[in-house]
Backbone as CSV, one residue per row, in Angstrom:
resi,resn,N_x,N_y,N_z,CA_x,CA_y,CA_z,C_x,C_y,C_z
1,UNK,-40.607,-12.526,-21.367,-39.450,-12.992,-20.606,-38.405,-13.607,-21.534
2,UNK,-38.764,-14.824,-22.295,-37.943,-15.242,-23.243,-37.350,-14.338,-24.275
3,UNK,-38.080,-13.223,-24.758,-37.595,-12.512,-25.991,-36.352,-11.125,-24.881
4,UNK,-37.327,-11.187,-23.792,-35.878,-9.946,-23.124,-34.864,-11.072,-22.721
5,UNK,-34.971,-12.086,-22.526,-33.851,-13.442,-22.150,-32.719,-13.281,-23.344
6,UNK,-33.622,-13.058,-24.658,-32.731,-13.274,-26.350,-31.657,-12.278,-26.476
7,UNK,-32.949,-10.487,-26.005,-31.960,-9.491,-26.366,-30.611,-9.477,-25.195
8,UNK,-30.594,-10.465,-23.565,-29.396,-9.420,-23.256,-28.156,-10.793,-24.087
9,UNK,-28.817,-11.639,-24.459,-27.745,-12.781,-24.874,-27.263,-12.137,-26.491
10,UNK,-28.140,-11.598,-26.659,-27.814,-10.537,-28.495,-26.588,-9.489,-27.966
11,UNK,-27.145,-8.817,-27.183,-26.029,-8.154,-26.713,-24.933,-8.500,-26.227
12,UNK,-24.746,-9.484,-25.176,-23.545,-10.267,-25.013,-22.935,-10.613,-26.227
13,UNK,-23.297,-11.021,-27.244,-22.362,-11.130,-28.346,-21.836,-10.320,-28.975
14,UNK,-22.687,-9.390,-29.406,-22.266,-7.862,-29.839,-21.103,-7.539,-28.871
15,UNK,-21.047,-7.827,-27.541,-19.871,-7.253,-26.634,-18.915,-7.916,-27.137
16,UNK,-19.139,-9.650,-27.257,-18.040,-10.454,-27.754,-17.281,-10.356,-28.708
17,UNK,-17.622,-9.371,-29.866,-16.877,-9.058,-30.840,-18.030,-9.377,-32.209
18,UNK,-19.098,-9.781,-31.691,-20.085,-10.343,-33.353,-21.076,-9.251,-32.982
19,UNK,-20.991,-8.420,-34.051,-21.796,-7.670,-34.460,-23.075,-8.185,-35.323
20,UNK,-24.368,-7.060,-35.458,-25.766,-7.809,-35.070,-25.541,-7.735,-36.965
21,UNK,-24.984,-7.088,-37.985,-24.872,-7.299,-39.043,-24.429,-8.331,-39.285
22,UNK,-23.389,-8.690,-38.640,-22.730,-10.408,-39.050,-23.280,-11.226,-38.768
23,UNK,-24.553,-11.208,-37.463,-25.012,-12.142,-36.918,-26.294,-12.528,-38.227
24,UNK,-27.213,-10.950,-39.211,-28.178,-11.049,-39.997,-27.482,-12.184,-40.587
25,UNK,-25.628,-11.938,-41.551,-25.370,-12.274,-42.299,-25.101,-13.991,-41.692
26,UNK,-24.628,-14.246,-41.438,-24.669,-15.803,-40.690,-25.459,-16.041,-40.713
27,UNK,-26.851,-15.592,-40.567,-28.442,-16.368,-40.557,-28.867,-16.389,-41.718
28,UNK,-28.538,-15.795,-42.662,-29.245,-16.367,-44.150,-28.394,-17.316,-44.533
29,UNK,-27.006,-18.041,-44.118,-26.789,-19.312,-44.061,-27.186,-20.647,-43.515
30,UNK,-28.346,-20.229,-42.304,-28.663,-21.055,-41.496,-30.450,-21.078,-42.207
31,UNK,-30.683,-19.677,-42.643,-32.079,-19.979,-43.524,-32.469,-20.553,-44.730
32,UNK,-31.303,-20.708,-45.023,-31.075,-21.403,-46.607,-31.776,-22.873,-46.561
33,UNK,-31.512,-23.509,-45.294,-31.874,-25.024,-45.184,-33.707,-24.388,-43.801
34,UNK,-33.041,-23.518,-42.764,-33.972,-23.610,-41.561,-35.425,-22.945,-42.083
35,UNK,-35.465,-22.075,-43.194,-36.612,-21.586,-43.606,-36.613,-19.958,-43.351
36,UNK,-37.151,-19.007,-44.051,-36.970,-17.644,-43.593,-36.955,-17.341,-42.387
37,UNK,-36.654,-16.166,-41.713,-36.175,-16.339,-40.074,-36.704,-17.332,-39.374
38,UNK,-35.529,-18.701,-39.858,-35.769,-19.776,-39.010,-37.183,-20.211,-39.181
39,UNK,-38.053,-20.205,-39.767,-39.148,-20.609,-40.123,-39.574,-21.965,-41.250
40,UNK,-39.450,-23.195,-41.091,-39.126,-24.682,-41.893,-39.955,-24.275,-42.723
41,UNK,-39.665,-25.053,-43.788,-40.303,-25.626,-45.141,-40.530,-26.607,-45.598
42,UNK,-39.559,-27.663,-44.838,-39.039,-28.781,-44.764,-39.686,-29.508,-44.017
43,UNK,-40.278,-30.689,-44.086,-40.957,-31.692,-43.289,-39.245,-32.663,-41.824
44,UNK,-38.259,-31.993,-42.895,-37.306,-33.224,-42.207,-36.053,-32.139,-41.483
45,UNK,-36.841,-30.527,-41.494,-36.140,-30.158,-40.965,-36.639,-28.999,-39.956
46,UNK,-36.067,-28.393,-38.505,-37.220,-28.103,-37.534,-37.165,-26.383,-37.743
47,UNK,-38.069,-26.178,-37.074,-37.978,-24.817,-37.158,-37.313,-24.444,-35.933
48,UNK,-36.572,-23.121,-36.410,-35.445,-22.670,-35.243,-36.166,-21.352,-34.706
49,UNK,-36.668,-20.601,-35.491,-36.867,-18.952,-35.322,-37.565,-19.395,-34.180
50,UNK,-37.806,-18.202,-32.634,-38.513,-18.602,-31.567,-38.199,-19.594,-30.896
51,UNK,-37.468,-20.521,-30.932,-36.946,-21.608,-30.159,-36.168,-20.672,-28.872
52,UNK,-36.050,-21.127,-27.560,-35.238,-20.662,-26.587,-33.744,-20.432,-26.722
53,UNK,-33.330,-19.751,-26.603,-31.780,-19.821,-26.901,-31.127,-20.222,-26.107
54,UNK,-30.891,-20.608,-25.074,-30.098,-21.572,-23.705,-30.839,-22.783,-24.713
55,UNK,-31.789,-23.461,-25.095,-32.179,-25.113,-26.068,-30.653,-25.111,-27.393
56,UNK,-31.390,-23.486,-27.513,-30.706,-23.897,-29.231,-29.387,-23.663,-29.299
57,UNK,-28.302,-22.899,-28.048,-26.921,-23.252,-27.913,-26.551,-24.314,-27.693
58,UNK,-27.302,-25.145,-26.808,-26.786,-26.460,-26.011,-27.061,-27.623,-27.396
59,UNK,-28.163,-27.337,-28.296,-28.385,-28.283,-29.443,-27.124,-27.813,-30.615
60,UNK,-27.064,-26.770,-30.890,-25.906,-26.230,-31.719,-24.403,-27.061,-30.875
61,UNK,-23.920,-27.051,-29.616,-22.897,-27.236,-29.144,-23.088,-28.829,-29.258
62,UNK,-23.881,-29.865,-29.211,-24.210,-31.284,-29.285,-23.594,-31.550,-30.684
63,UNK,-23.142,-31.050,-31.560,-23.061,-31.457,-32.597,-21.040,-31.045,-32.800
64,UNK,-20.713,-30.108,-31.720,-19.132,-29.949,-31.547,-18.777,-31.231,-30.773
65,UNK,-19.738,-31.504,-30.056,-19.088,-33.019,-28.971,-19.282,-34.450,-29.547
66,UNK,-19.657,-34.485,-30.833,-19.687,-35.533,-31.357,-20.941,-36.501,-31.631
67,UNK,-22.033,-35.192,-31.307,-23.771,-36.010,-31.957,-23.651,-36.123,-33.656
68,UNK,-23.785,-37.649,-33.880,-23.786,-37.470,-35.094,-24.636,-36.863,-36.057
69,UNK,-24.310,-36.338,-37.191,-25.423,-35.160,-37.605,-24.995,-35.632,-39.597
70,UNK,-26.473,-36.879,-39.475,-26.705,-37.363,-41.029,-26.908,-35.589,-41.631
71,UNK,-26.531,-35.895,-42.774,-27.372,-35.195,-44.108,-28.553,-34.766,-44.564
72,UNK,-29.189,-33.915,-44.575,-30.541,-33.594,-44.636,-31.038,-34.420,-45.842
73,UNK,-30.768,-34.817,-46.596,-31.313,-35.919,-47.426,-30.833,-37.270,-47.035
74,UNK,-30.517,-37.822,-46.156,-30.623,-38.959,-45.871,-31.497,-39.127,-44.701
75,UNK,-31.920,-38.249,-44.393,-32.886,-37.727,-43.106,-34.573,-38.301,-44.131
76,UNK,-34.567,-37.708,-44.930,-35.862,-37.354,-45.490,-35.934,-37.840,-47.378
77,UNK,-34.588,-38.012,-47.858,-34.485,-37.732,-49.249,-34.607,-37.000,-50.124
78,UNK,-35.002,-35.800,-49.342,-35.069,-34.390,-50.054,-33.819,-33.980,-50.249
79,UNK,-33.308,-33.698,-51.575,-32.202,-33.713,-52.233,-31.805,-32.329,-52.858
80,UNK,-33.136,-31.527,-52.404,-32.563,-30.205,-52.432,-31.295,-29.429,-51.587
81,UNK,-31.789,-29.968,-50.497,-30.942,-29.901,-49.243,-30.196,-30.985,-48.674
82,UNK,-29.037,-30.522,-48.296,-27.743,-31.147,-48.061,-26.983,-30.812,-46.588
83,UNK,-27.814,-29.788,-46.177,-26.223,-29.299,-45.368,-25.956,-30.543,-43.879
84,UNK,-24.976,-30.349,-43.168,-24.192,-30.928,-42.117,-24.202,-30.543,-41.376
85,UNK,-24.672,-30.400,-39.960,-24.466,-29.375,-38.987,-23.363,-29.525,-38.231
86,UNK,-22.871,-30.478,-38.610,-21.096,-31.361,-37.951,-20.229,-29.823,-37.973
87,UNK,-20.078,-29.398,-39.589,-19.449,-28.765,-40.406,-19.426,-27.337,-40.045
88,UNK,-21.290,-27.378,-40.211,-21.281,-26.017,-40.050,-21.202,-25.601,-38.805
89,UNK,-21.552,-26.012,-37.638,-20.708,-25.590,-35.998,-19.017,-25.623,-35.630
90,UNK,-18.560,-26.423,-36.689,-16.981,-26.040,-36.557,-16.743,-24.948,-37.147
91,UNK,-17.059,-24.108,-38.293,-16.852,-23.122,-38.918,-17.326,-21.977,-37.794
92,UNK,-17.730,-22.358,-36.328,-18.252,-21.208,-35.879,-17.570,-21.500,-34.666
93,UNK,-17.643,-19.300,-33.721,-16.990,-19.453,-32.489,-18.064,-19.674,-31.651
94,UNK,-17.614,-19.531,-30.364,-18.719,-19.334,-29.149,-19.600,-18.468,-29.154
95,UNK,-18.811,-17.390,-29.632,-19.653,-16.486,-29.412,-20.520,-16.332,-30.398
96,UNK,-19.993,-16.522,-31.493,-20.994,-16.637,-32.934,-22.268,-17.532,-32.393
97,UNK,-22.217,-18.863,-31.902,-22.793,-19.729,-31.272,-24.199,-18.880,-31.143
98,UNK,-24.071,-18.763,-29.654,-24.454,-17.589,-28.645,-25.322,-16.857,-29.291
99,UNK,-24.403,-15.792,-30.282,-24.998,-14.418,-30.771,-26.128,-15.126,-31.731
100,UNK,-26.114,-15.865,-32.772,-27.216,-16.669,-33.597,-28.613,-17.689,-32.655
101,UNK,-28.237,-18.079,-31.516,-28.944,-18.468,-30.791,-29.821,-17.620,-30.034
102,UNK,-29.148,-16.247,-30.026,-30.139,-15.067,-29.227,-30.664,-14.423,-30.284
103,UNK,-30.357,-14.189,-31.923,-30.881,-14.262,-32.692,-32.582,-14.677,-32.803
104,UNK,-32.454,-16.068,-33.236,-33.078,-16.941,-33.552,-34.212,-16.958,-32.565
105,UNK,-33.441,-16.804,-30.797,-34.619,-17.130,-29.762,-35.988,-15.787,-29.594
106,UNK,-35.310,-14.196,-30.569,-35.724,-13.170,-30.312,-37.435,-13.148,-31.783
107,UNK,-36.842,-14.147,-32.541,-38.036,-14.443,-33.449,-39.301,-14.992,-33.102
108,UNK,-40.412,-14.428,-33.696,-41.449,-15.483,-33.188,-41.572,-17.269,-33.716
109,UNK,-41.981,-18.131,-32.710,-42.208,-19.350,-33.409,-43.603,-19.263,-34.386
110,UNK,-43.251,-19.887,-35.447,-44.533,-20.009,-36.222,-45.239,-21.342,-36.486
111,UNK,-45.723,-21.850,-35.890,-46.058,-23.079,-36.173,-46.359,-23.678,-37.971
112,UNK,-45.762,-25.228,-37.565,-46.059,-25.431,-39.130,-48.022,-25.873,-39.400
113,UNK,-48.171,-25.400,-40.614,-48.908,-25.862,-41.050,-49.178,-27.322,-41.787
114,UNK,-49.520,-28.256,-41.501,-49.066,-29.769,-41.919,-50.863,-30.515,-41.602
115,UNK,-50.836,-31.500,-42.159,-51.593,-32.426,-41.866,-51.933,-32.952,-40.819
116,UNK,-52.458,-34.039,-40.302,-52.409,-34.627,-38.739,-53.966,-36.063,-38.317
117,UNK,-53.290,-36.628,-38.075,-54.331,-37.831,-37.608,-54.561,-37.488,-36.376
118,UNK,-56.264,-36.798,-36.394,-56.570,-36.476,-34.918,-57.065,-37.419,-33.674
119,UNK,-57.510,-38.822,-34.203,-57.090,-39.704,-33.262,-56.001,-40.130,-32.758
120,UNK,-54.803,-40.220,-33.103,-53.737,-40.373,-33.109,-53.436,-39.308,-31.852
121,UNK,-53.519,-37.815,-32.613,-53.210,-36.771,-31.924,-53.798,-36.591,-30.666
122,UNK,-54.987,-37.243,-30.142,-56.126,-37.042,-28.911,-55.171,-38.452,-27.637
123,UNK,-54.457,-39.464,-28.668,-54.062,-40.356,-28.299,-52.541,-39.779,-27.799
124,UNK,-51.774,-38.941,-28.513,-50.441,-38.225,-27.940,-51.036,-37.085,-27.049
125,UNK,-51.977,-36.489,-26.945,-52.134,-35.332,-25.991,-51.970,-36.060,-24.859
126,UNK,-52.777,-37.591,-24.369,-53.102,-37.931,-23.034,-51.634,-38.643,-22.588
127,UNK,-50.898,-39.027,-23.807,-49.734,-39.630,-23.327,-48.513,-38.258,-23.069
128,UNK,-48.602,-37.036,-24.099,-48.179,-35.958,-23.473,-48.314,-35.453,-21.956
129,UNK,-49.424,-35.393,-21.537,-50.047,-35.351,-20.227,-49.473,-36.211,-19.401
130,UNK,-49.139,-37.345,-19.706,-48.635,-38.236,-18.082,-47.440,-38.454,-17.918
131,UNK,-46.929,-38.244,-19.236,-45.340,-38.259,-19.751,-44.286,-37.274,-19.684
132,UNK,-44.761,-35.960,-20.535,-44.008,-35.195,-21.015,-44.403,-33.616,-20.379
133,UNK,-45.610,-33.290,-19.922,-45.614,-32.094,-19.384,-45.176,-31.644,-18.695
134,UNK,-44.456,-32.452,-17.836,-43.675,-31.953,-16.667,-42.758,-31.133,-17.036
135,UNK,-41.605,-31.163,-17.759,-40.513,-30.942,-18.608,-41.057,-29.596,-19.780
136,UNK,-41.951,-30.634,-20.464,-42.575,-29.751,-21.889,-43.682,-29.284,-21.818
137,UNK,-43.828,-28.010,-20.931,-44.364,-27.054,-20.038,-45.789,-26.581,-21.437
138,UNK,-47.072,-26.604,-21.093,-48.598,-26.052,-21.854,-48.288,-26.760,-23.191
139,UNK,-48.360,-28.192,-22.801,-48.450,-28.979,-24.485,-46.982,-28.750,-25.275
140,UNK,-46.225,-28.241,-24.409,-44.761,-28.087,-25.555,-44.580,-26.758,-26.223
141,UNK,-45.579,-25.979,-25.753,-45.676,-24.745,-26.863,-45.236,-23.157,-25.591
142,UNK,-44.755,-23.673,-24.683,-44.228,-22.626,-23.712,-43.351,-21.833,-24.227
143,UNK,-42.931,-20.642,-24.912,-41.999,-19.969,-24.749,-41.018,-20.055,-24.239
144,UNK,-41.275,-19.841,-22.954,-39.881,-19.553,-21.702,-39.496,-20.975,-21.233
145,UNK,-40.415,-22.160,-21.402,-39.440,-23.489,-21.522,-38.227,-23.429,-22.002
146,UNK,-36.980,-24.243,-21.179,-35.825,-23.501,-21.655,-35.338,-25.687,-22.508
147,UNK,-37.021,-26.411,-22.331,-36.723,-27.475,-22.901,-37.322,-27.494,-24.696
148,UNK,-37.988,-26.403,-24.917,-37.607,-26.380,-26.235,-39.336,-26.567,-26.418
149,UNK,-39.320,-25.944,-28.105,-40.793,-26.121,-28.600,-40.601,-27.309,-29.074
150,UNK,-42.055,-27.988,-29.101,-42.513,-29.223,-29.642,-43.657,-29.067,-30.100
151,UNK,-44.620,-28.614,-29.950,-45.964,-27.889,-30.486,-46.083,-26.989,-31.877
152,UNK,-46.663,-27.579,-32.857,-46.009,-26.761,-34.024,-44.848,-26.865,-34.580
153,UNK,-44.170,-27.804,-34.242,-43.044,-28.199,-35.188,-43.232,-29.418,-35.805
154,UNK,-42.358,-29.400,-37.086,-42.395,-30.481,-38.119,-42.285,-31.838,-37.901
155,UNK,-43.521,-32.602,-38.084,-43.772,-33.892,-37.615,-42.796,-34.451,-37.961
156,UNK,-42.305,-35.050,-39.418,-41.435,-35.966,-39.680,-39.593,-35.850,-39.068
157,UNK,-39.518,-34.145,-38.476,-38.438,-34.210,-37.688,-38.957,-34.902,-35.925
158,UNK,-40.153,-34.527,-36.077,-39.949,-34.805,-34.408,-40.346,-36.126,-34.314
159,UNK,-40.635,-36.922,-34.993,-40.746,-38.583,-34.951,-39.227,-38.978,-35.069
160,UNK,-38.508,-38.563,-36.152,-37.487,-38.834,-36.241,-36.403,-38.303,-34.937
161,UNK,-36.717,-37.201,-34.189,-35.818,-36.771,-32.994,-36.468,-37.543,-31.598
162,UNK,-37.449,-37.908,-31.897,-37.833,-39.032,-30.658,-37.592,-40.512,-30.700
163,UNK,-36.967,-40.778,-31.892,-36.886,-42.000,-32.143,-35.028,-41.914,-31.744
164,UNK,-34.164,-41.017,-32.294,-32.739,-40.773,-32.014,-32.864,-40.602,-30.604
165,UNK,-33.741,-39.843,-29.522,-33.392,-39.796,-28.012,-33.814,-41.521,-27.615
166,UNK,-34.829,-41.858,-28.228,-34.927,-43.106,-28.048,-33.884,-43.785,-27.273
167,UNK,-32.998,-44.410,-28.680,-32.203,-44.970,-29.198,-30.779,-44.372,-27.966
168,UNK,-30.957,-43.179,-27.475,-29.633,-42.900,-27.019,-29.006,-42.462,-27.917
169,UNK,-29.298,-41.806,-28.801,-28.310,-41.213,-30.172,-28.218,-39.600,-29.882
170,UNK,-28.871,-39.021,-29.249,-28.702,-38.441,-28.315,-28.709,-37.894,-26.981
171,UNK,-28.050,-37.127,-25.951,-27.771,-36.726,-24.891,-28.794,-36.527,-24.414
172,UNK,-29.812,-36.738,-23.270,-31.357,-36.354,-22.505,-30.913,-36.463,-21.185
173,UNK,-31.874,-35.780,-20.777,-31.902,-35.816,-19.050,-32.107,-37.427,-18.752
174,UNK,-32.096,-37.834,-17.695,-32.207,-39.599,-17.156,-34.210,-39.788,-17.310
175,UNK,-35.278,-38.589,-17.039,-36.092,-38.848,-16.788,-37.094,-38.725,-18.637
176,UNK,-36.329,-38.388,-19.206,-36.996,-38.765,-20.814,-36.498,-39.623,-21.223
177,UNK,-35.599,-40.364,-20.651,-34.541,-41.707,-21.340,-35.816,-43.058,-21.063
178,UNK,-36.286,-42.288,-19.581,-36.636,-43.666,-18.938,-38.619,-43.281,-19.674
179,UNK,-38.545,-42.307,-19.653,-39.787,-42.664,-20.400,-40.223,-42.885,-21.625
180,UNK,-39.033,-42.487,-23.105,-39.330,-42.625,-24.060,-39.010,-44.304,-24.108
181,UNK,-37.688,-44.870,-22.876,-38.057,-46.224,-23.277,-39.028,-46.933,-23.237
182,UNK,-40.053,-46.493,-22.561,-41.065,-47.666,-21.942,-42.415,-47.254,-23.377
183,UNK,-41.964,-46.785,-24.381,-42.779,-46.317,-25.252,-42.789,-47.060,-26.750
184,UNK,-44.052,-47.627,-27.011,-43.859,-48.078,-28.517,-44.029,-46.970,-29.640
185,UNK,-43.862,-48.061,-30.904,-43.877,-46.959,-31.891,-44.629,-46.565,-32.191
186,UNK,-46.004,-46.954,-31.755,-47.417,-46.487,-32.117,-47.698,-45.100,-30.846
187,UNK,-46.843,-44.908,-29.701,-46.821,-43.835,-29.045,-46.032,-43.061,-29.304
188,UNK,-44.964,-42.999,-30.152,-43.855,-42.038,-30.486,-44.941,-41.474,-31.605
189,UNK,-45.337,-42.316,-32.965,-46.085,-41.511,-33.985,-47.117,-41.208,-33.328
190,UNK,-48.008,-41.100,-32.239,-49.187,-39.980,-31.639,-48.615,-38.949,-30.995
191,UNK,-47.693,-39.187,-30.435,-46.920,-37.988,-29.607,-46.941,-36.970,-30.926
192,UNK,-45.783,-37.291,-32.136,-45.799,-36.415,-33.477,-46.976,-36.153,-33.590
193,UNK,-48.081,-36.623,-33.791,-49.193,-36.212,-34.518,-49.822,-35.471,-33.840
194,UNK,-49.629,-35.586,-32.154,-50.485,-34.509,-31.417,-49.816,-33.121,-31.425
195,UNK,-48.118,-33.093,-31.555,-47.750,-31.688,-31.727,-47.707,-30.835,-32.858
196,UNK,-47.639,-31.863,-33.930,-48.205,-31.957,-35.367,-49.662,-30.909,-35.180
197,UNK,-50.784,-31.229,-33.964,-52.058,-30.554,-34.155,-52.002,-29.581,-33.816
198,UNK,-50.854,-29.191,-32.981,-50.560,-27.615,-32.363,-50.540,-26.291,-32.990
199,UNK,-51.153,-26.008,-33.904,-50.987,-24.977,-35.447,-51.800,-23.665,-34.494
């Protein structure tokens, strides 16, 4: 469902004027930092390939309306990488948007391979469960969730992106606002560590 969801949004762009060559070529700008098709390398940065594409337009467009968007080394201190996503979404149209997002959503997700504290992680599954499944549909690792993978993605981004919805640093529905508030920090790092176990 999700991958025929990708191709008619691939095609809509292709209608729009972005052809699927420009779209390859635009993505080895976005793989340079996101990892081969969208696939991380990076502890501080997420993986895109397989992500939903209705998630990953609306996260791409968050950053035209004014989500602030640090530096990938001030994120992590990895100083290999630099880029801005401020920057790089102004350099792009809608439809470019769009066409890279149906891209990206037509890839498989690959989960990272990483470490993980499995008490911790047994401790975020049950708080996943009363919290977050509603929304973040079979542990976070749904496909056709149009709220995005969390299962298998890079711990030190997703501590760090639960700590920014936290905070209100970014845009959430009213019903993750009200539950990541009522959450300490010893439940934000099990939440990471249990999707962290998702491999």
């Amino acid at each position: 469902m999700k991958k025929a969801m990708a191709m008619v949004l691939l095609l809509g762009g292709m209608q729009a004027g972005v052809a699927q060559a420009a779209v390859e070529e635009m993505a080895k700008e976005c793989d340079a930092c996101h990892g081969p098709k969208g696939i991380s390398l990076s502890q501080a940065i997420p993986t895109i390939g397989g992500l939903p594409a209705v998630n990953l337009g609306e996260q791409m467009r968050t950053y035209l309306e004014g989500r602030p968007a640090k530096r990938v080394n001030q994120v992590s201190g990895d100083t290999s990488k630099a880029g801005d996503m401020t920057q790089v979404m102004k350099s792009l149209s809608d439809a470019q948007i769009d066409a890279l997002a149906a891209y990206y959503a037509a890839l498989p997700f690959v989960p990272a391979k990483q470490p993980f504290d499995g008490a911790k992680a047994a401790a975020g599954k049950a708080l996943h469960q009363a919290k977050c499944e509603k929304c973040h549909t079979g542990g976070g690792r749904n496909p056709d969730d149009e709220s995005s993978l969390l299962g298998g993605q890079m711990k030190e981004y997703l501590l760090y992106s639960l700590h920014e919805f936290r905070e209100g640093k970014r845009d959430v529905d009213k019903s993750m606002n009200k539950a990541l508030a009522a959450m300490s920090e010893a439940d934000l790092a099990a939440l990471a560590e249990y999707y962290a176990s998702l491999q």
